[in-house]
C-alpha positions in Angstrom: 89.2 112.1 99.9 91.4 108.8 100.0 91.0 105.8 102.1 92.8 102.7 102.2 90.6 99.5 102.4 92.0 97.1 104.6 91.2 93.4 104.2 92.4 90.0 106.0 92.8 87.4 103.2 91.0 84.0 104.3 92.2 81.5 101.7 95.9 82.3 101.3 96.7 81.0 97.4 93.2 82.5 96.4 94.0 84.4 93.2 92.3 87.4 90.8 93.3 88.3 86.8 96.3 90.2 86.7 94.1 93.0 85.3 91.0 92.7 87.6 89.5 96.3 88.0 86.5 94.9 86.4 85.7 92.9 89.3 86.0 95.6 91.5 84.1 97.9 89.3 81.1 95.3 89.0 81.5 94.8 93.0 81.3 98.7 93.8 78.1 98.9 91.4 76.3 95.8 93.2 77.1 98.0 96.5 75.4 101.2 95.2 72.5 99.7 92.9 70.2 100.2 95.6 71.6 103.5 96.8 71.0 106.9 96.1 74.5 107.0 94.7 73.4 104.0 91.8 75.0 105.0 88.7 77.3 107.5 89.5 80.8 107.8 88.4 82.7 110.0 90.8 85.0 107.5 92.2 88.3 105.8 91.3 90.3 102.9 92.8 93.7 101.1 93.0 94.3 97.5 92.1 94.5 94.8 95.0 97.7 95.4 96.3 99.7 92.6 98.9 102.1 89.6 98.5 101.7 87.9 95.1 102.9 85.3 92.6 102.1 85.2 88.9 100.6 82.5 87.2 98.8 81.7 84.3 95.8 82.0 86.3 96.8 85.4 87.4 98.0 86.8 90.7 97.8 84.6 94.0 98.1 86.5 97.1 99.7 85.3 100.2 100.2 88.1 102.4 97.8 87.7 105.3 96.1 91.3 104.9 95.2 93.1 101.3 94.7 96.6 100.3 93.2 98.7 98.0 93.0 102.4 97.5 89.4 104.2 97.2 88.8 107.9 96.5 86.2 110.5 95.8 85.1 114.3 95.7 81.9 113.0 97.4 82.7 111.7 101.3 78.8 110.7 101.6 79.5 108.2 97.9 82.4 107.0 99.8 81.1 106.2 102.7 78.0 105.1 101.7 79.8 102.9 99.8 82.2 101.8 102.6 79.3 101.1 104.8 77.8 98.7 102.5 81.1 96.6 101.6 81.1 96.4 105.6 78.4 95.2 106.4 79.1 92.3 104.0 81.4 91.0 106.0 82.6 88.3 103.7 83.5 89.3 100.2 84.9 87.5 97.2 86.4 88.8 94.4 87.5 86.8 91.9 88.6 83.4 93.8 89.7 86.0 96.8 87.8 85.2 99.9 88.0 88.6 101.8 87.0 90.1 105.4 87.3 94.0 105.6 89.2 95.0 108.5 89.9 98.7 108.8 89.9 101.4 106.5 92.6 104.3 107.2 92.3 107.8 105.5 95.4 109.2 103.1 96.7 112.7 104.0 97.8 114.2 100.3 100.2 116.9 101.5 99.4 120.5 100.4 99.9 121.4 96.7 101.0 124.1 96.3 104.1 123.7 93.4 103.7 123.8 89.7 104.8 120.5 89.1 104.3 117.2 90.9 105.9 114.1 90.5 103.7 110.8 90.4 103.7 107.4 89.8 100.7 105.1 88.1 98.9 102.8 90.6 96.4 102.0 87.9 96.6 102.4 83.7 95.9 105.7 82.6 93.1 105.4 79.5 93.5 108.1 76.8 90.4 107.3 74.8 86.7 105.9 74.7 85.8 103.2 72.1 82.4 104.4 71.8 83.1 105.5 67.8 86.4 104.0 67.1 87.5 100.9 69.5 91.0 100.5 66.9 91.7 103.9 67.8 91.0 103.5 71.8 93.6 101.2 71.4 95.9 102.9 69.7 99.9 103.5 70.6 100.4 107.0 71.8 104.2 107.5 72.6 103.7 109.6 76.8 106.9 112.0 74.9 104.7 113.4 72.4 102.3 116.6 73.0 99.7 114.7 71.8 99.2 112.4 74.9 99.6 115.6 77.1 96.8 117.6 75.3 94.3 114.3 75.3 94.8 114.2 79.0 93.9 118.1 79.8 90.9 118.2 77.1 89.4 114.9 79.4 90.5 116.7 82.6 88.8 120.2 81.6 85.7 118.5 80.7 85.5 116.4 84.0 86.5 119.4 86.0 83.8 121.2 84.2 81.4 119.1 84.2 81.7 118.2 88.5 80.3 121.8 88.8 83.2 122.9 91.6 84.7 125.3 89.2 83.8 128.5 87.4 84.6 129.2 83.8 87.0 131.8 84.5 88.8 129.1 86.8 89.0 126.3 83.8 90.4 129.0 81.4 92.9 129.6 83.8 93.8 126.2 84.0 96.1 126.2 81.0 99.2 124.5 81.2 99.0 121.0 81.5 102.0 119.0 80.5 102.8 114.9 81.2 106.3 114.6 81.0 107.3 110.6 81.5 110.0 109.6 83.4 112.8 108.9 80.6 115.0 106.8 82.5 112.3 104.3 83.2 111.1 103.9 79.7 114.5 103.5 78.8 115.0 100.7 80.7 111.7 99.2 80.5 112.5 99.4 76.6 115.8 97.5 77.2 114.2 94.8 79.1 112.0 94.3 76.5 108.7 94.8 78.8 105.6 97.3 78.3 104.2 100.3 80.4 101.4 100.0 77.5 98.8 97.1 77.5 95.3 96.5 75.7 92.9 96.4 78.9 89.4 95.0 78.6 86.5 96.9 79.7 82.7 96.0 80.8 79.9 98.0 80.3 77.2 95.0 81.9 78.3 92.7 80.1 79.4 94.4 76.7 82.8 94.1 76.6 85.6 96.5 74.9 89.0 97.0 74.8 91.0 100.2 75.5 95.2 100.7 75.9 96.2 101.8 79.5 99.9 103.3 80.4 101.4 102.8 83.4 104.5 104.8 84.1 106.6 107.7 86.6 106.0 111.6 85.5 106.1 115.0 86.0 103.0 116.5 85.8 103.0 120.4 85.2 100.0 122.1 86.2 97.9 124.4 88.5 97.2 122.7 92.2 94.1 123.1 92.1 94.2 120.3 88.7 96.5 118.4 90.7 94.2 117.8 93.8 91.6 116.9 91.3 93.3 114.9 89.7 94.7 113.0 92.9 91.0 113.0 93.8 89.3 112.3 90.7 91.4 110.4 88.7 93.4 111.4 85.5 91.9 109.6 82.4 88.8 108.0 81.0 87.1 105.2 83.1 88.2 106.1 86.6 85.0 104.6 88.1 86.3 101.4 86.3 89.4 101.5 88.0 91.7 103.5 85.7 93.5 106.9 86.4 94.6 106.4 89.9 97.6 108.6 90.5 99.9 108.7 93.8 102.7 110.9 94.4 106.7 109.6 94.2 107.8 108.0 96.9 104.8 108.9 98.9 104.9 105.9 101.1 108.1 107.6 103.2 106.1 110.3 103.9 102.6 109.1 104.1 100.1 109.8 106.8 97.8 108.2 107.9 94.9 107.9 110.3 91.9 105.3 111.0 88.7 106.6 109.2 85.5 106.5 110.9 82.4 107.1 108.3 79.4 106.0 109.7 77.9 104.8 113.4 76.1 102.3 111.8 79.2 100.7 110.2 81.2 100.8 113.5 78.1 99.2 115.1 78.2 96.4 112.3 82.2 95.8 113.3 81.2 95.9 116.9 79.0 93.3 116.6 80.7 90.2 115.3 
């Protein structure tokens, strides 16, 4: 399941990091510590997304309504966790002061292809740093087999380890190849930009670093590892905010509706 999280902006200027899935990641834990989700991992989310200027502060939004992209293989995590950002009311991320306003739900189309081709809407992460933080951050070129094979060893293990598939099914799942959009790293390379950066990540307040890739591809493989993936995230750290996939050009075909999760949350918007 994906749902876009709506939310009206109520100091226009107010501004976040550039790289501020962290926040986000430490606000979705605060929502489920008390929950009979706490601790669990089986969700992944976009960046804020809306009208914004850089600065050396980081991004300043201005657009009057901001979004951000939740998903999960678990509806009752999701809205569970949906429930409790709405009954907040106000929330502040960063030196964002927020109000949700409306969550819609994202219909994926049907996959049914061999190959898909998507775009990045948050850093893909390669490695852990639990043994080796140098190597988590480590240059792997996305035109070499090696960052294809790192990317279906983590996906086999996650899809084997959410329990929804059967051994025979995983074995099955063999191709898997991540095959970047040339063009674009071309011209990124000419402009003398990255689609590579050294991200920090929080665990409580230990922090590490990790590299992240953002950047177009073709991904070949089965549909059901696609529809994980587009679920699941592709990566390591999705709960933190990583691994968020979307398709090309989806926004010209994208459908949506307005989700409805719980009573008790449509009560709680009811009633201000």
């Amino acid at each position: 399941m994906r749902v876009r999280i709506i939310f009206l902006l109520k100091n226009k200027g107010g501004y976040v990091p550039f790289y501020h899935q962290f926040l986000l990641a430490r606000l979705a834990g605060e929502l489920l510590a008390d929950t009979q989700f706490a601790g669990r991992e089986d969700f992944h989310f976009s960046g804020l997304k809306g009208q914004t200027k850089i600065s050396k502060s980081g991004l300043h939004f201005y657009s009057s309504r901001i979004t951000l992209v939740l998903a999960s293989s678990d509806v009752e995590l999701a809205d569970c966790l949906l429930q409790r950002l709405f009954e907040q009311r106000n929330t502040e991320i960063g030196m964002l002061q927020l109000e949700p306003e409306a969550v819609e739900r994202e219909w994926l189309p049907e996959f049914k292809d061999e190959s898909v081709k998507c775009i990045c809407i948050s850093p893909i992460v390669l490695m852990e740093p639990t043994s080796n933080e140098q190597l988590a951050k480590k240059f792997i070129s996305p035109e070499t087999d090696a960052f294809s094979d790192m990317l279906y060893e983590s996906t086999m293990s996650r899809m084997e380890k959410s329990g929804a598939y059967s051994a025979e099914q995983i074995a099955s799942f063999f191709r898997f190849q991540v095959v970047p959009d040339k063009t674009y790293l071309q011209r990124i390379r000419e402009g003398e930009k990255k689609f590579a950066r050294i991200y920090p990540i929080y665990n409580q307040d230990a922090k590490s670093e990790v590299r992240g890739y953002t950047f177009p591809f073709t991904l070949y493989c089965a549909p059901e590892v696609q529809e994980f993936l587009f679920t699941s995230g592709i990566g390591y750290f999705t709960h933190k905010g990583f691994g968020m996939l979307d398709i090309s050009n989806a926004d010209l075909t994208r459908k949506t509706e307005i989700y409805h999760f719980t009573e008790s949350r449509q009560m709680s918007q009811a009633s201000r």
